[in-house]
PDB file with one MODEL, atoms N, CA, C and O in Angstrom:
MODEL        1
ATOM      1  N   UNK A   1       6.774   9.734  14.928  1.00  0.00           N
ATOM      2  CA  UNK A   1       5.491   9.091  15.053  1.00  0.00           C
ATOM      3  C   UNK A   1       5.456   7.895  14.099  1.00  0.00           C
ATOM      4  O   UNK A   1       6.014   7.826  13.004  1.00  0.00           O
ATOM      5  N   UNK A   2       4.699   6.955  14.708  1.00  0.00           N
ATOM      6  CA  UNK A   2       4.789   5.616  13.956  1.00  0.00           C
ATOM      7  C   UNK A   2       3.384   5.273  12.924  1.00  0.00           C
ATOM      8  O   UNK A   2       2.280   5.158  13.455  1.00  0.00           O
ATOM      9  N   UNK A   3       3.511   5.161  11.778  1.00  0.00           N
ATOM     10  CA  UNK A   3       2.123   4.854  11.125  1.00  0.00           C
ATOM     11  C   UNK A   3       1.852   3.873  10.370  1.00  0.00           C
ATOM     12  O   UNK A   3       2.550   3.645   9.382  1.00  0.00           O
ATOM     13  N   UNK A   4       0.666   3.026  10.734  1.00  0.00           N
ATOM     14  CA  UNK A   4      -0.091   1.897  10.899  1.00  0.00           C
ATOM     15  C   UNK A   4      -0.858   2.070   9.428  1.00  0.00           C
ATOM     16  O   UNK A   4      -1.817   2.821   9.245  1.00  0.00           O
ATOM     17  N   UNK A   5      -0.284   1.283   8.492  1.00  0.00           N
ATOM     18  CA  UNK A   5      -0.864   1.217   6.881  1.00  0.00           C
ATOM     19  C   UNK A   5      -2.006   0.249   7.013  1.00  0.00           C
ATOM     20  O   UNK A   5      -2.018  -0.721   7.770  1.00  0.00           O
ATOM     21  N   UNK A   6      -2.987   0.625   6.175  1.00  0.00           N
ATOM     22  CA  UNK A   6      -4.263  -0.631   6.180  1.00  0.00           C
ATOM     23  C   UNK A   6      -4.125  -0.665   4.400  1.00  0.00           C
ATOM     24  O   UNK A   6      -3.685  -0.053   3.427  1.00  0.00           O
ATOM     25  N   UNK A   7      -4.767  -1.719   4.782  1.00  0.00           N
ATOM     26  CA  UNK A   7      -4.583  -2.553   2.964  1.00  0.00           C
ATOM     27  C   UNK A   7      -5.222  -1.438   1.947  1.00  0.00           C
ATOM     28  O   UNK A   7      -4.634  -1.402   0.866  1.00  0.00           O
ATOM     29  N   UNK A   8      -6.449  -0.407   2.105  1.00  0.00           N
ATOM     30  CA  UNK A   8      -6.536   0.717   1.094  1.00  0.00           C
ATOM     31  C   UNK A   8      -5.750   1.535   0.736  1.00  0.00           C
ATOM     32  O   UNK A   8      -5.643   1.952  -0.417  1.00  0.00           O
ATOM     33  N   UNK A   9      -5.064   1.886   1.736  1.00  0.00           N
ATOM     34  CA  UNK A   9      -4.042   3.040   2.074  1.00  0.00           C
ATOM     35  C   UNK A   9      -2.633   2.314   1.011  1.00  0.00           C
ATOM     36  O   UNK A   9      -2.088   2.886   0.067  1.00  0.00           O
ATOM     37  N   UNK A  10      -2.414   1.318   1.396  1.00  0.00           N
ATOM     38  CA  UNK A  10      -0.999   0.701   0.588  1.00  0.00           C
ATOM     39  C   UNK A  10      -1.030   0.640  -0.797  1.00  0.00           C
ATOM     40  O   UNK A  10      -0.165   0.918  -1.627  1.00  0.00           O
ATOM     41  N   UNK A  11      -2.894  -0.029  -0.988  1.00  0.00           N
ATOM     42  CA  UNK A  11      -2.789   0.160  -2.879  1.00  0.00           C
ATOM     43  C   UNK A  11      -3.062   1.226  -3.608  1.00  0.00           C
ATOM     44  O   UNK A  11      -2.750   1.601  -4.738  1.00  0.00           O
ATOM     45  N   UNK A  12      -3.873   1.752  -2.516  1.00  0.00           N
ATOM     46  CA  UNK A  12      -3.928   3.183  -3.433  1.00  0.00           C
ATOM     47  C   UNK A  12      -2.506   4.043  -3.593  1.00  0.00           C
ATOM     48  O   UNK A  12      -2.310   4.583  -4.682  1.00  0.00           O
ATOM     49  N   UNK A  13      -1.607   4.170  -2.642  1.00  0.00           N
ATOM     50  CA  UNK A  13      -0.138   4.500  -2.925  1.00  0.00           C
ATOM     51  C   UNK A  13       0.174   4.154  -3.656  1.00  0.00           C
ATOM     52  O   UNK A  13       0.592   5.057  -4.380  1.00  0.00           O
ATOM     53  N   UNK A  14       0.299   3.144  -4.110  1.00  0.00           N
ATOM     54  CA  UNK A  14       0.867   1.739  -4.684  1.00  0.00           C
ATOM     55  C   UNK A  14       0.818   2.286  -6.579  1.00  0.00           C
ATOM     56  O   UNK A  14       1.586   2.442  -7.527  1.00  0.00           O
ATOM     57  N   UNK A  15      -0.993   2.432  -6.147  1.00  0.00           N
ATOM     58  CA  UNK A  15      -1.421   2.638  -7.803  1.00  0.00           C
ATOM     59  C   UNK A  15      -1.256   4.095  -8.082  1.00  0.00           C
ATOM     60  O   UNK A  15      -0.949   4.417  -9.230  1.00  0.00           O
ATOM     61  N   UNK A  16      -1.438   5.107  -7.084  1.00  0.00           N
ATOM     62  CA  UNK A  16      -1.443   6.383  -7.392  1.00  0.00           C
ATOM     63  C   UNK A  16      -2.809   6.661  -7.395  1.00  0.00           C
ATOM     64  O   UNK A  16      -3.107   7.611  -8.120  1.00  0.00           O
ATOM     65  N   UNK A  17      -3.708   6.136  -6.820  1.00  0.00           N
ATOM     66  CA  UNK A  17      -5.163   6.520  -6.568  1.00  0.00           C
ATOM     67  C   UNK A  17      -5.041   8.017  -6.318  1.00  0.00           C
ATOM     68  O   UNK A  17      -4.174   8.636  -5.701  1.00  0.00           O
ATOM     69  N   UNK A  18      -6.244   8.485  -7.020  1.00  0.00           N
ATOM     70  CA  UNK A  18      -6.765  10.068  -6.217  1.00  0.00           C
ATOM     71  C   UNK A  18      -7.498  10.198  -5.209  1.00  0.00           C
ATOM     72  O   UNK A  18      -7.965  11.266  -4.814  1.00  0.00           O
ATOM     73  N   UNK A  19      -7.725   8.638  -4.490  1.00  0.00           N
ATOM     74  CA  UNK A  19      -8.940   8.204  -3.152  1.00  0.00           C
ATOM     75  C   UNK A  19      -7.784   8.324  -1.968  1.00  0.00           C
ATOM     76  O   UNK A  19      -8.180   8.481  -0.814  1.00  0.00           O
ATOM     77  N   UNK A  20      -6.246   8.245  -2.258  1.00  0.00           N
ATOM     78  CA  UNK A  20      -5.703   8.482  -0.916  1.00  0.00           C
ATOM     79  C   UNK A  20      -5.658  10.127  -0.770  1.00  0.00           C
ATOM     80  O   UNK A  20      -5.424  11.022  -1.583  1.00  0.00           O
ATOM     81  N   UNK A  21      -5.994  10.118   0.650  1.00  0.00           N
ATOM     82  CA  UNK A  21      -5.435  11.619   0.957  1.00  0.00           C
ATOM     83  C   UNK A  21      -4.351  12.328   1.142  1.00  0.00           C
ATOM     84  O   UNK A  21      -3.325  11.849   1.625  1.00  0.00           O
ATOM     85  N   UNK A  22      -4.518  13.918   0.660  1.00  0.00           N
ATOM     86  CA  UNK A  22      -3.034  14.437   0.798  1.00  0.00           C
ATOM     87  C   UNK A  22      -2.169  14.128   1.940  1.00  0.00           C
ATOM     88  O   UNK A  22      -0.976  13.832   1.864  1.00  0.00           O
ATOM     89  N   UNK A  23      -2.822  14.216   2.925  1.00  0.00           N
ATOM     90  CA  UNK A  23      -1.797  13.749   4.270  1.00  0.00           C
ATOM     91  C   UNK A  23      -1.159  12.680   3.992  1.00  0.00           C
ATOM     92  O   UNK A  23       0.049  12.668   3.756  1.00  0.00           O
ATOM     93  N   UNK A  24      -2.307  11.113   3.990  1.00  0.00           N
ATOM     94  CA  UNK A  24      -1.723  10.357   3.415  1.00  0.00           C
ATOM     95  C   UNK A  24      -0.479   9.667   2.478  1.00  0.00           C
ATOM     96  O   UNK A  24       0.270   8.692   2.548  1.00  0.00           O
ATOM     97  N   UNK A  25      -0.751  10.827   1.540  1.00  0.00           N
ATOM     98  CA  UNK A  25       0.350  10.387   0.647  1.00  0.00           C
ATOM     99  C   UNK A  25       1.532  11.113   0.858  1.00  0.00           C
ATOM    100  O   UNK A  25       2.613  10.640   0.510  1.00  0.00           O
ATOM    101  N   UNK A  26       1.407  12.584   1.573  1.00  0.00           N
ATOM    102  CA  UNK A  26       2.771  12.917   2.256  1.00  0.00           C
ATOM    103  C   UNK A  26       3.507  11.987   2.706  1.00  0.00           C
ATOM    104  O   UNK A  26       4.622  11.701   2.269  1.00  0.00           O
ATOM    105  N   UNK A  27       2.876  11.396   3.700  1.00  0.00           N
ATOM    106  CA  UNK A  27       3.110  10.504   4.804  1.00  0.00           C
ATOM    107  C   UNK A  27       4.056   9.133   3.878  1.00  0.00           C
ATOM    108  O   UNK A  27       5.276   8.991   3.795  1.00  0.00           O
ATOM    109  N   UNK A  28       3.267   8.528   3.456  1.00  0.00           N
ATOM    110  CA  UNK A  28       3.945   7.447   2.644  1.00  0.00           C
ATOM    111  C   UNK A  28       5.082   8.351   1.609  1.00  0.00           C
ATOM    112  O   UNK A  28       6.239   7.958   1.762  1.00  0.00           O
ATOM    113  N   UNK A  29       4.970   9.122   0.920  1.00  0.00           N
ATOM    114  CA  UNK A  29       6.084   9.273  -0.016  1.00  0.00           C
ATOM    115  C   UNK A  29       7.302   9.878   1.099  1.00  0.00           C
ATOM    116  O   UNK A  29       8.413  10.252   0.722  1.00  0.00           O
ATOM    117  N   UNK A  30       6.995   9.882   2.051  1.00  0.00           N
ATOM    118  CA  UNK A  30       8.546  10.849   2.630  1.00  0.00           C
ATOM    119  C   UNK A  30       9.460   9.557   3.410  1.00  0.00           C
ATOM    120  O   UNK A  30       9.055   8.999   4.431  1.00  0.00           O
ATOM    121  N   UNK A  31      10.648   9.241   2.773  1.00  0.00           N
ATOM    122  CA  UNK A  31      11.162   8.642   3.402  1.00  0.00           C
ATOM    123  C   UNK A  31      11.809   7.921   4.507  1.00  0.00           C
ATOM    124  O   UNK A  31      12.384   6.833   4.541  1.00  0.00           O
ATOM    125  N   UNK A  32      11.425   9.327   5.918  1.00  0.00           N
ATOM    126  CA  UNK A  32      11.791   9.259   6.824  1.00  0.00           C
ATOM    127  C   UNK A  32      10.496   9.174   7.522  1.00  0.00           C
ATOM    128  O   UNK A  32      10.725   9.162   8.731  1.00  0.00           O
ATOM    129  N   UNK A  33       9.244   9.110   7.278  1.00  0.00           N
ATOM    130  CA  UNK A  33       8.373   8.437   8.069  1.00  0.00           C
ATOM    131  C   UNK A  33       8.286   7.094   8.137  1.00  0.00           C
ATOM    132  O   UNK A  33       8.442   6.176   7.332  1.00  0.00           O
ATOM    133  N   UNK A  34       7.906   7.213   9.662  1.00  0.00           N
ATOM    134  CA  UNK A  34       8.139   5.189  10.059  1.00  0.00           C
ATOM    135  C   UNK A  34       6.922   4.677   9.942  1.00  0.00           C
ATOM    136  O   UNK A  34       5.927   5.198  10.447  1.00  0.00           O
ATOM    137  N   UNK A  35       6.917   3.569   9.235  1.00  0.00           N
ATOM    138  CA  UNK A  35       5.695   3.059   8.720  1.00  0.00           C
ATOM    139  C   UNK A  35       5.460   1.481   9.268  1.00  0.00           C
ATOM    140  O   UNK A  35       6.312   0.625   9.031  1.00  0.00           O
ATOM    141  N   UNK A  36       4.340   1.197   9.956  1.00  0.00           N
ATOM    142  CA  UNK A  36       4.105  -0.419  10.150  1.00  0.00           C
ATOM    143  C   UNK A  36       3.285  -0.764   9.215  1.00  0.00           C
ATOM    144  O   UNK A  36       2.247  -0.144   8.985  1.00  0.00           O
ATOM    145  N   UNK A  37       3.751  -2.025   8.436  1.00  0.00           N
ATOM    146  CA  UNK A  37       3.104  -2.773   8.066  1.00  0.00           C
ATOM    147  C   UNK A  37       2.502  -4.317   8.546  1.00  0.00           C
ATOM    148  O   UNK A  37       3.016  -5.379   8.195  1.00  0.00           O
ATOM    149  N   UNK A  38       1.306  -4.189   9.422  1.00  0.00           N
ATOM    150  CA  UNK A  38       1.113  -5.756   9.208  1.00  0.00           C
ATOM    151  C   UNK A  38       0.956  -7.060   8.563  1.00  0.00           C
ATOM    152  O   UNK A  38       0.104  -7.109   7.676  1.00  0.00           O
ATOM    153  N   UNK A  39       1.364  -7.725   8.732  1.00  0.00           N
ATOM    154  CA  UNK A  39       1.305  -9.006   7.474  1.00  0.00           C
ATOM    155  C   UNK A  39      -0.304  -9.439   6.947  1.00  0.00           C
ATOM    156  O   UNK A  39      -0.544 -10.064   5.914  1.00  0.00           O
ATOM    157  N   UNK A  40      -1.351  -8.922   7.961  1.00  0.00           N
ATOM    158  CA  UNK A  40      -2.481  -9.031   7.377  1.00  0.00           C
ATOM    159  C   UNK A  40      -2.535  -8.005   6.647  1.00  0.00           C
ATOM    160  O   UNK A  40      -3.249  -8.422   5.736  1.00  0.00           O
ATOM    161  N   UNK A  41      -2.370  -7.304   6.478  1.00  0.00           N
ATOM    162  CA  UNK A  41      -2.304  -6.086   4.949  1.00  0.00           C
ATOM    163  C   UNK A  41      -1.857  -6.160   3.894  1.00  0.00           C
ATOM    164  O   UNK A  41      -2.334  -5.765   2.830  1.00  0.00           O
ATOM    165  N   UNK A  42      -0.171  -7.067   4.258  1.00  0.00           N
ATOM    166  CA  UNK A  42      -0.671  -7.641   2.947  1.00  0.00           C
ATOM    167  C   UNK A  42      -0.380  -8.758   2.620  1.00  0.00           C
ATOM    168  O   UNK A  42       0.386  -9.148   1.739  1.00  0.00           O
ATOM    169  N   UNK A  43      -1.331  -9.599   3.724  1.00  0.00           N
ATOM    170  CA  UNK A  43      -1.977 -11.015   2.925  1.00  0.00           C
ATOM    171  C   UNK A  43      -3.015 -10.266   1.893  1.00  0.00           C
ATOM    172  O   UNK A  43      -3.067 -10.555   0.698  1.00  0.00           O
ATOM    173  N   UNK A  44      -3.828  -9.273   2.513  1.00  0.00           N
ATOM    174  CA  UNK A  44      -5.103  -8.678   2.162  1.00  0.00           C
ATOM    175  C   UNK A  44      -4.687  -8.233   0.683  1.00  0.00           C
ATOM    176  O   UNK A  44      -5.446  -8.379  -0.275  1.00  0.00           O
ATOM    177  N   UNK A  45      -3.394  -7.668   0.588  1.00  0.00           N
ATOM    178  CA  UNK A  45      -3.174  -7.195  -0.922  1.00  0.00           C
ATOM    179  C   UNK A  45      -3.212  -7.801  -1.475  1.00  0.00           C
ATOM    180  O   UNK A  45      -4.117  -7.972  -2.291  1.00  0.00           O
ATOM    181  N   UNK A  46      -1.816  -8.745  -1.262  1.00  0.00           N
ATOM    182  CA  UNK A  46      -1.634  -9.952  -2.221  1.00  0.00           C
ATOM    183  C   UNK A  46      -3.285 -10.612  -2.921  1.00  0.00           C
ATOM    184  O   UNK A  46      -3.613 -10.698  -4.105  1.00  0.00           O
ATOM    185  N   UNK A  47      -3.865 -10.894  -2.006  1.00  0.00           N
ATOM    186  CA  UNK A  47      -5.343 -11.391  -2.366  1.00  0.00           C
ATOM    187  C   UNK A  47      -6.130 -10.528  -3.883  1.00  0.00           C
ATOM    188  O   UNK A  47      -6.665 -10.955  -4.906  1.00  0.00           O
ATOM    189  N   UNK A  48      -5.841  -9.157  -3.340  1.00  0.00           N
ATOM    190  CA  UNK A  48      -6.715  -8.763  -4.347  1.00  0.00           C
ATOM    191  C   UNK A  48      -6.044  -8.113  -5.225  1.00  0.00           C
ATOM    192  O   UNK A  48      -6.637  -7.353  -5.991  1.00  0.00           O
ATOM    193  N   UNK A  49      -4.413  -8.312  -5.302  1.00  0.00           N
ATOM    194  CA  UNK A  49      -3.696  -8.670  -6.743  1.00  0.00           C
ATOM    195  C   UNK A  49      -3.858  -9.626  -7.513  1.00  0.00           C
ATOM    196  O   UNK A  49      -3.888  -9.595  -8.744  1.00  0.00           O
ATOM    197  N   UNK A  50      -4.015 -10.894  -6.516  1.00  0.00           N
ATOM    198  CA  UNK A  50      -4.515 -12.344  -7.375  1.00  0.00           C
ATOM    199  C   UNK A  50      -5.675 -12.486  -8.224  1.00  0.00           C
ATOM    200  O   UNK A  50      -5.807 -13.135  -9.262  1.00  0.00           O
ATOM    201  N   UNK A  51      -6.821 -11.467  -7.337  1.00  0.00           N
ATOM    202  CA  UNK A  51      -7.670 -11.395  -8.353  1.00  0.00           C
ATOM    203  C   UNK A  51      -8.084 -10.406  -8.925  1.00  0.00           C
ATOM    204  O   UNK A  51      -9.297 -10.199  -8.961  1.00  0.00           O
ATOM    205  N   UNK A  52      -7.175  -9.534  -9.526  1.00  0.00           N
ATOM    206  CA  UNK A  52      -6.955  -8.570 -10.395  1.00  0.00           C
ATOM    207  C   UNK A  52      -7.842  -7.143  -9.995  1.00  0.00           C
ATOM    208  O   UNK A  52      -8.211  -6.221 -10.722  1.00  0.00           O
ATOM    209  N   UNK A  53      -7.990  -7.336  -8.748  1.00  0.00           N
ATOM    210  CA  UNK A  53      -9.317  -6.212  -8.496  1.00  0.00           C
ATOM    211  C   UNK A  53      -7.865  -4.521  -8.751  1.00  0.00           C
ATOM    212  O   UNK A  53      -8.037  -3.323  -8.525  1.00  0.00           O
ATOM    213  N   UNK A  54      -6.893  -5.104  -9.162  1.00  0.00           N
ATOM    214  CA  UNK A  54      -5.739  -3.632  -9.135  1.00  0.00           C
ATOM    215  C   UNK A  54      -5.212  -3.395 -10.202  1.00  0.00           C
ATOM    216  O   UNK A  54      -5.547  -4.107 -11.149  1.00  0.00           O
ATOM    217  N   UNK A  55      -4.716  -2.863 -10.312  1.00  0.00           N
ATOM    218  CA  UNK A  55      -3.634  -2.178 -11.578  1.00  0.00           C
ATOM    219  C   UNK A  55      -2.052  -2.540 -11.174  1.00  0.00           C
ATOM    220  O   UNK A  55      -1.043  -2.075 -11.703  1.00  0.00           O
ATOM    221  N   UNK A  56      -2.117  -3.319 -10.291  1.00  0.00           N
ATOM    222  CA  UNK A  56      -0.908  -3.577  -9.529  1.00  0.00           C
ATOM    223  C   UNK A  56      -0.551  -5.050 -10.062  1.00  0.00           C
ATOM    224  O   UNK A  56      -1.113  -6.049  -9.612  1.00  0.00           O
ATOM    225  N   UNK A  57       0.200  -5.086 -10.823  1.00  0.00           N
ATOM    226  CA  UNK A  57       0.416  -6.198 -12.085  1.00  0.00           C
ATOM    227  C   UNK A  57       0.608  -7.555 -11.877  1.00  0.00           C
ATOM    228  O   UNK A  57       0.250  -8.425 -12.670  1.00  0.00           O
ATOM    229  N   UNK A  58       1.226  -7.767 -10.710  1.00  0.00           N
ATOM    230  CA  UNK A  58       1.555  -8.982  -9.677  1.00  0.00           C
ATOM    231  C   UNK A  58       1.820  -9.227  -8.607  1.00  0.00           C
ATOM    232  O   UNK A  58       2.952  -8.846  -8.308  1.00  0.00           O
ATOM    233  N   UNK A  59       1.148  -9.837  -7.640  1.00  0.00           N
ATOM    234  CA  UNK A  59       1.708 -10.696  -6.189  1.00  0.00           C
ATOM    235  C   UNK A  59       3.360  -9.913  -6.038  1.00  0.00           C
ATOM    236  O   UNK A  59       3.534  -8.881  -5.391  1.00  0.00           O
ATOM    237  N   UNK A  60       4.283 -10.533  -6.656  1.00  0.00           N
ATOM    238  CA  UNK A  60       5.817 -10.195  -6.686  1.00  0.00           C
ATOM    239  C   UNK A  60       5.962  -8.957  -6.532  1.00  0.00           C
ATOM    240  O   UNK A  60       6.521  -8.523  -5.524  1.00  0.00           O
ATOM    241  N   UNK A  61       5.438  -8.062  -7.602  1.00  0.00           N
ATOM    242  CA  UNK A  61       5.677  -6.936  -8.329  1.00  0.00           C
ATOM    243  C   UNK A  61       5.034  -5.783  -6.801  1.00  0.00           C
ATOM    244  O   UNK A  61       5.311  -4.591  -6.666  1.00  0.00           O
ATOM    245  N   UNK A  62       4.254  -6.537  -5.961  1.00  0.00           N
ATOM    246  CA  UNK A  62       3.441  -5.718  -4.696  1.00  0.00           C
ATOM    247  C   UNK A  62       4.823  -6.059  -3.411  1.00  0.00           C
ATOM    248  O   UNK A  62       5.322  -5.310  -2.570  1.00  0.00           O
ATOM    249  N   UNK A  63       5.089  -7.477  -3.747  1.00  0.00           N
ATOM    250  CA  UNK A  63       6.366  -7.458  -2.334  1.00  0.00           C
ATOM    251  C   UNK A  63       7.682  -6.835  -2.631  1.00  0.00           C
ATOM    252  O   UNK A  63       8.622  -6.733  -1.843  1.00  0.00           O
ATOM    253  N   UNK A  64       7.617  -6.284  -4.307  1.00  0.00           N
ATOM    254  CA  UNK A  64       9.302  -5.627  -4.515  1.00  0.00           C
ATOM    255  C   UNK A  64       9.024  -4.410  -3.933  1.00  0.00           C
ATOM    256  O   UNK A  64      10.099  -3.902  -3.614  1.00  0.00           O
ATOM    257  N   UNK A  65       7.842  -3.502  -3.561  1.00  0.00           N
ATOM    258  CA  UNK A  65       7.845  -2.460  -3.531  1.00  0.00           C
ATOM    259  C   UNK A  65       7.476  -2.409  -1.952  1.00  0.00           C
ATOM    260  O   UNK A  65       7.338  -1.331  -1.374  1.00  0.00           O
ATOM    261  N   UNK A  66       7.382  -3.199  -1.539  1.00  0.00           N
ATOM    262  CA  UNK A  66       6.505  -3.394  -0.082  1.00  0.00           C
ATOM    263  C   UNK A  66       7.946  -3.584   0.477  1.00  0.00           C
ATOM    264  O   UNK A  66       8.119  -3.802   1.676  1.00  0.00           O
TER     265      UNK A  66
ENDMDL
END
């Protein structure tokens, strides 16, 4: 099954939020789930790395892990 990330879902992974859900984060931490990312998700990140609304330290530091 194929799964469709939206820009909450990515930073809260990202940061380790307690707002993603357990499924959720199954889902993202298991390596062999297939994951889409659209590029509006993360234009959408990038954005609100730029303006610090994250704990997610930099623009860069969001596409090394992306």
């Amino acid at each position: 099954m194929k799964y469709v990330l939206d820009t909450h879902a990515l930073i809260w992974f990202l940061e380790g939020n307690p707002r993603l859900g357990k499924n959720a984060k199954t889902i993202l931490s298991d390596p062999n789930s297939e994951l889409v990312l659209p590029a509006i998700v993360l234009a959408e990140a990038a954005w609100i790395v730029e303006r610090g609304r994250t704990s997610i330290p930099s623009v860069l530091e969001l596409f090394r892990v992306c």
